[in-house]
Backbone as ProteinMPNN parsed JSONL, in Angstrom:
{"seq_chain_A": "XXXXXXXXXXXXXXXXXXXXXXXXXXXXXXXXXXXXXXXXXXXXXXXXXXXXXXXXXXXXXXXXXXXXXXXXXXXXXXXXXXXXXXXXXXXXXXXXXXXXXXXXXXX", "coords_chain_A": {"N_chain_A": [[-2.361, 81.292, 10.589], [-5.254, 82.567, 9.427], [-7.41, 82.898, 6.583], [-5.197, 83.42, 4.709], [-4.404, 84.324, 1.016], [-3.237, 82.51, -1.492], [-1.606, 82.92, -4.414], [-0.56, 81.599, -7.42], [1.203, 82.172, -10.45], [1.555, 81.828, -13.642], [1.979, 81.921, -16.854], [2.33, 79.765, -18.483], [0.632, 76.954, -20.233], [-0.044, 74.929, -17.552], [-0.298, 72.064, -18.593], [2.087, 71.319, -20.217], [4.99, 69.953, -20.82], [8.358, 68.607, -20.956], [9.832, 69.108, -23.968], [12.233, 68.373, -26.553], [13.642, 71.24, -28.162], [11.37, 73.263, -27.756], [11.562, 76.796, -25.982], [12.78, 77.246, -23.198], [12.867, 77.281, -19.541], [14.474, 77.569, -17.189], [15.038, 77.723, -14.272], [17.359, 78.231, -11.256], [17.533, 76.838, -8.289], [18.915, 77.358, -5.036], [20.254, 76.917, -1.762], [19.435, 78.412, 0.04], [16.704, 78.98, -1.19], [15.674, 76.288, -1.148], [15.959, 75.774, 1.824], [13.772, 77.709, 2.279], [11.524, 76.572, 0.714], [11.4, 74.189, 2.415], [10.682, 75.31, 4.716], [8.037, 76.141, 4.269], [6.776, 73.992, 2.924], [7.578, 71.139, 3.788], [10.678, 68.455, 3.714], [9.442, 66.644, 1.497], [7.96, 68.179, -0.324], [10.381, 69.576, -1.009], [12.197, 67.39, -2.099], [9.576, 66.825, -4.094], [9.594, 68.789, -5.768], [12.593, 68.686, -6.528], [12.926, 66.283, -8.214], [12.265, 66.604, -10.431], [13.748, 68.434, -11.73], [17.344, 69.018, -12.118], [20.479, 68.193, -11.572], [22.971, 70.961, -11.243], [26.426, 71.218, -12.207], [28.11, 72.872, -12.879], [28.257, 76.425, -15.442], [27.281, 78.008, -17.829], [27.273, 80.932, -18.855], [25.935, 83.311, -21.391], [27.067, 85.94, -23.75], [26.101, 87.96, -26.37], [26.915, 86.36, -27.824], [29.11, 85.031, -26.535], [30.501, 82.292, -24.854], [30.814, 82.19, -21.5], [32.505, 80.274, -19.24], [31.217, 79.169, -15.92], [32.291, 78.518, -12.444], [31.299, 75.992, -10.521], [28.49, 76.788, -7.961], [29.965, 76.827, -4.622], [29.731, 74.571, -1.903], [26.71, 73.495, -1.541], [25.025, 71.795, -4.197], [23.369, 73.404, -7.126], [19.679, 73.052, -8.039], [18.304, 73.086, -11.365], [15.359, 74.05, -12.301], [12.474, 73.999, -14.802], [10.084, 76.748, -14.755], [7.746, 76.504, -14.676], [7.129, 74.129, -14.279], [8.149, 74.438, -11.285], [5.905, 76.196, -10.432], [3.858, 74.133, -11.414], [4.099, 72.149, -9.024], [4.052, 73.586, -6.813], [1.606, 73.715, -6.696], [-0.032, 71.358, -7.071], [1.395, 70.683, -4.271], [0.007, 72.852, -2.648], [-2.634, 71.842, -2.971], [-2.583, 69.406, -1.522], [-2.636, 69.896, 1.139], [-3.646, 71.115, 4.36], [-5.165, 73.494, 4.338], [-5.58, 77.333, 5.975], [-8.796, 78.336, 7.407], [-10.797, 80.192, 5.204], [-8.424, 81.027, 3.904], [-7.789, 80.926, 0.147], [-6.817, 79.621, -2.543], [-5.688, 80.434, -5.691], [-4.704, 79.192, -9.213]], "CA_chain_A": [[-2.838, 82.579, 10.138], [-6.49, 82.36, 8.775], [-7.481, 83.875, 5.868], [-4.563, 84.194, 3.139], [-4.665, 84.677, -0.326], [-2.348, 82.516, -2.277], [-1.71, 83.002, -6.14], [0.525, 81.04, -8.103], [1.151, 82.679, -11.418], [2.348, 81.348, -14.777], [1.095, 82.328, -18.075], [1.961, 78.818, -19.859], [0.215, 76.104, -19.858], [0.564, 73.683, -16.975], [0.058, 70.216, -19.074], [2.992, 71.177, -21.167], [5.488, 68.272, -20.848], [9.6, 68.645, -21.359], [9.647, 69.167, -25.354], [12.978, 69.057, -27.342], [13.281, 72.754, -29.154], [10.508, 74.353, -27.155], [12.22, 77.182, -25.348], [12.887, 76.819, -21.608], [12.986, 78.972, -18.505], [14.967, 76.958, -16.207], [15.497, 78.245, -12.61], [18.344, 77.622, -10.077], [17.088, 76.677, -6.584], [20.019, 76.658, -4.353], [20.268, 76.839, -0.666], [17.793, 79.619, 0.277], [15.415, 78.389, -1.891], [15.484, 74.52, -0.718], [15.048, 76.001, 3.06], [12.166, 78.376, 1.953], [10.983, 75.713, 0.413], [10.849, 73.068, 3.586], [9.878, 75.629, 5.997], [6.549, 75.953, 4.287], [6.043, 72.502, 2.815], [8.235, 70.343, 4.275], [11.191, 67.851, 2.675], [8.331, 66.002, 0.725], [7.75, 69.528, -1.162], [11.65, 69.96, -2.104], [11.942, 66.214, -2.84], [9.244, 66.714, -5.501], [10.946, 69.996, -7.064], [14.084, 68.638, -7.131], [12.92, 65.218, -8.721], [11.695, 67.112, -11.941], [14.842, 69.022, -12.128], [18.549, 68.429, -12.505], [21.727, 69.401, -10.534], [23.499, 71.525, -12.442], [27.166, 71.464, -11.507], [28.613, 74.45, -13.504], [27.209, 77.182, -15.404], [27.72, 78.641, -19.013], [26.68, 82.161, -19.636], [25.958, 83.284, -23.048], [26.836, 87.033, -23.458], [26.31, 88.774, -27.163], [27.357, 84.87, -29.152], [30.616, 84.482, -26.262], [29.962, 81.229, -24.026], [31.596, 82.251, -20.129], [32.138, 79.272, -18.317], [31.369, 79.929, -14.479], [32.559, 77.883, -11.803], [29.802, 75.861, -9.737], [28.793, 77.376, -6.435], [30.58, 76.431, -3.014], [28.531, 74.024, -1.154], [25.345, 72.313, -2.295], [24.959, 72.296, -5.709], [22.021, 74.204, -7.449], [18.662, 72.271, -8.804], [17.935, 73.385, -12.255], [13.732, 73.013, -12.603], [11.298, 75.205, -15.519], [9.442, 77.918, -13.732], [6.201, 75.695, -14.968], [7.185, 72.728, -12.798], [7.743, 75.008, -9.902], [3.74, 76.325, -10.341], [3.384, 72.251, -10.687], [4.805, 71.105, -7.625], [3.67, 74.125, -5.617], [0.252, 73.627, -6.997], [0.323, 69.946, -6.467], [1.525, 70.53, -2.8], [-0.941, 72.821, -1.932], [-4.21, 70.788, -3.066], [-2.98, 68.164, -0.355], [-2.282, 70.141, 2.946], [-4.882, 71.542, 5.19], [-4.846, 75.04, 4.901], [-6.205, 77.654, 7.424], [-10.062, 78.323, 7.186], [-10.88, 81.383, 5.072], [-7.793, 80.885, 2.541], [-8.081, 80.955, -1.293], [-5.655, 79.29, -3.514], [-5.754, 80.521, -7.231], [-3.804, 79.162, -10.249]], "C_chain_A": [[-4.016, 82.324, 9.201], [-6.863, 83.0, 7.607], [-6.61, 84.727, 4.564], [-4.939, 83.272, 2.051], [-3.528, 84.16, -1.161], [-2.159, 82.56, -4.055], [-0.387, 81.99, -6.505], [0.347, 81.327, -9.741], [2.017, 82.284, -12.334], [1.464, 81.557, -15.975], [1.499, 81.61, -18.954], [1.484, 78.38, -19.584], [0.485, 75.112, -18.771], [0.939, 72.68, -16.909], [1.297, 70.045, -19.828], [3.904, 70.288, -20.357], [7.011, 69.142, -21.342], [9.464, 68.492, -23.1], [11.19, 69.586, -26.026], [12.96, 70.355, -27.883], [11.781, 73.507, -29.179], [11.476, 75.234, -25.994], [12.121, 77.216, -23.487], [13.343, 77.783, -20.426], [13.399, 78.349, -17.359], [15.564, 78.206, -15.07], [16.291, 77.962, -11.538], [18.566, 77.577, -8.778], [18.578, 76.252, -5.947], [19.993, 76.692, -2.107], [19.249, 77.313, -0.03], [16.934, 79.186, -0.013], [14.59, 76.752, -0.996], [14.987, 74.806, 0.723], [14.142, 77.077, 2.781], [11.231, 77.49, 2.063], [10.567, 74.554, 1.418], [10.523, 73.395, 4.512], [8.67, 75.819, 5.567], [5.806, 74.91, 3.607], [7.015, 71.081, 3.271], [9.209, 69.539, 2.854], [10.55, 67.509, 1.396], [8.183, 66.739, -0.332], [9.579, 69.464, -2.02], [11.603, 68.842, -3.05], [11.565, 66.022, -4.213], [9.75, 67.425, -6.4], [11.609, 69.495, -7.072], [13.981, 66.843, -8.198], [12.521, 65.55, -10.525], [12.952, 68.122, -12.488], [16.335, 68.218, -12.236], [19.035, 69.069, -11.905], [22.517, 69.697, -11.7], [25.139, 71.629, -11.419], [27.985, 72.614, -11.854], [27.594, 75.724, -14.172], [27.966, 78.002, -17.127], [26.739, 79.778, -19.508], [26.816, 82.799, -20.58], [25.771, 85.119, -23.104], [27.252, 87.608, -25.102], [27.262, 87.388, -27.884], [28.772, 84.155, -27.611], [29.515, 83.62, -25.012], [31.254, 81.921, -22.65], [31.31, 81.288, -19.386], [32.394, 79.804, -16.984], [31.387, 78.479, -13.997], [31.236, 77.014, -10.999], [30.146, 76.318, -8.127], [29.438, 76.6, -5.733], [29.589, 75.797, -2.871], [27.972, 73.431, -1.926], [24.811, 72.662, -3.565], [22.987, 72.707, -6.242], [21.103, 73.378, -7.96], [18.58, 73.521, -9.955], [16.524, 73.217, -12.587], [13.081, 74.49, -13.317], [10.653, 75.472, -14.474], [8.45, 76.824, -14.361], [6.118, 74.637, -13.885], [7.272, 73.146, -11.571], [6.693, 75.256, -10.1], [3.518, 74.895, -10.774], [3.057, 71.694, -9.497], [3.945, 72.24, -6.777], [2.022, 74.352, -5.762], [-0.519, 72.252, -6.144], [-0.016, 70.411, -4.93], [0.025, 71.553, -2.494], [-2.564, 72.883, -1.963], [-3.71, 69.798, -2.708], [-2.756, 68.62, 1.028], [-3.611, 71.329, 3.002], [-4.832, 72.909, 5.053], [-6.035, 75.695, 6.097], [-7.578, 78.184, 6.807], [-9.963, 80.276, 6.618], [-9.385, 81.843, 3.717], [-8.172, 80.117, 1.059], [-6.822, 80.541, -1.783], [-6.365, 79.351, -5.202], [-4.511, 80.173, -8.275], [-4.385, 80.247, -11.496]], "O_chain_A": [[-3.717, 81.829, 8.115], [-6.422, 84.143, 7.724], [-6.833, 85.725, 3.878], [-5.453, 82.154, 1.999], [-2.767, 85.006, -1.629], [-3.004, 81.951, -4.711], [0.584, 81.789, -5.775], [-0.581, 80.762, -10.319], [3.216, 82.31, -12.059], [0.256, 81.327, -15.934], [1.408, 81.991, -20.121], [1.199, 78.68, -18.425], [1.373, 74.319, -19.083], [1.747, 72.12, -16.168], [1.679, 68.916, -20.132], [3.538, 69.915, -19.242], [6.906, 70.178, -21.998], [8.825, 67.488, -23.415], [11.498, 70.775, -26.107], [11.784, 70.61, -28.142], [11.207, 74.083, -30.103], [12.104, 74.576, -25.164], [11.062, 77.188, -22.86], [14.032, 78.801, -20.489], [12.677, 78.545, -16.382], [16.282, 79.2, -15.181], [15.7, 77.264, -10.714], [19.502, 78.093, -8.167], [19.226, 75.236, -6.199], [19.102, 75.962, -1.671], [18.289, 76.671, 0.397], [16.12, 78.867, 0.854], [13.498, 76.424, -0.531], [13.903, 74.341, 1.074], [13.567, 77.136, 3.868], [10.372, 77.378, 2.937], [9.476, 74.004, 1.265], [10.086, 72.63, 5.372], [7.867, 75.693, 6.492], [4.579, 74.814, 3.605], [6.76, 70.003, 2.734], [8.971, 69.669, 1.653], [10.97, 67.957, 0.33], [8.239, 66.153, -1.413], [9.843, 69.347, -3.216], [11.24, 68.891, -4.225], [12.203, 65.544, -5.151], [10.232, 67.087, -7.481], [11.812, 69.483, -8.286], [14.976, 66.403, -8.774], [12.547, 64.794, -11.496], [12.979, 68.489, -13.662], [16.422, 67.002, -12.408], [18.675, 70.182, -11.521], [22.716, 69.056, -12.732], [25.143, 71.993, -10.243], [28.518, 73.265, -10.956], [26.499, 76.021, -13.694], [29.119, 78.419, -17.239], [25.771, 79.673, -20.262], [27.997, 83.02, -20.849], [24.753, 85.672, -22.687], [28.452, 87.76, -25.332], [28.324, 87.654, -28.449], [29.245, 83.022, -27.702], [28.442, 83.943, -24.502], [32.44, 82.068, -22.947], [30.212, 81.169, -18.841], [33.308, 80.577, -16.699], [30.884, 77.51, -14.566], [30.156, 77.604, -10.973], [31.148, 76.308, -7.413], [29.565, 75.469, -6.203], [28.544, 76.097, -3.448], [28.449, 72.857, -2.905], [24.239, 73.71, -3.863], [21.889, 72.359, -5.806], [21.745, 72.575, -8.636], [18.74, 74.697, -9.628], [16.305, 72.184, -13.22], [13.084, 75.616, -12.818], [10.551, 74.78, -13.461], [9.251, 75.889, -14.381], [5.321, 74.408, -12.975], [6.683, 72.541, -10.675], [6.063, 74.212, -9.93], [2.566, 74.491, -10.105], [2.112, 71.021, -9.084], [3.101, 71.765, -6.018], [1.355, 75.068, -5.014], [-1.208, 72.164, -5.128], [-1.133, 70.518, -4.423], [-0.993, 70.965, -2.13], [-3.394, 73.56, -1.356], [-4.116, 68.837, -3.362], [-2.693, 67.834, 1.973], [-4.213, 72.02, 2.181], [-4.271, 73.468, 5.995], [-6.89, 75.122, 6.772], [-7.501, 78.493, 5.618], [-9.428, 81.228, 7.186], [-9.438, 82.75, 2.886], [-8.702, 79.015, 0.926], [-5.795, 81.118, -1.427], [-7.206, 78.619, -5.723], [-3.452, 80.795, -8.19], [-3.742, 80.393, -12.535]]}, "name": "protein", "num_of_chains": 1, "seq": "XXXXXXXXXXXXXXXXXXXXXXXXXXXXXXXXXXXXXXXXXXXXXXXXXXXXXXXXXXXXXXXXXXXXXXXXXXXXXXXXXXXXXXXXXXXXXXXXXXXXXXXXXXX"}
């Protein structure tokens, strides 16, 4: 398809770096995500997301001071990766594949 328009949008910095007690916006890629993710950049693409993240095997939600521990999903366990490192990786990936003539990629 010739001619799209991709954006990838993040309003921190991209060079920022894992930082003790800087706050964090971790994201939980799980099944869906991972095949999203390899039907439009292949393994190579998850690979790198999931190498900057962590598997998370449970899940502690914090509601008004009370900690709820939640079970971990069924199945294949979730990657944990900052929304920054996803606009990394999917930045990354696509300034090395060919795109179609007439597409724009903006960070």
């Amino acid at each position: 398809v010739p001619g799209l328009e991709v954006k990838v949008l993040e309003g921190r910095s991209r060079d920022r770096t894992s930082t003790r007690g800087v706050r964090s916006h971790s994201i939980g890629l799980g099944r869906r995500a991972r095949e999203a993710l390899i039907a439009v950049g292949g393994e190579a693409l998850w690979d790198r997301l999931t190498a900057r993240g962590m598997i998370a095997g449970g899940f502690t939600l914090h509601l008004n001071g009370v900690g709820l521990n939640l079970p971990p999903p069924e199945g294949e366990p979730v990657v944990l990766v900052d929304r920054w490192e996803i606009c990394n990786v999917l930045t990354e990936h696509l300034g090395t594949v060919a795109c179609a003539e007439g597409t724009s990629i903006s960070v």
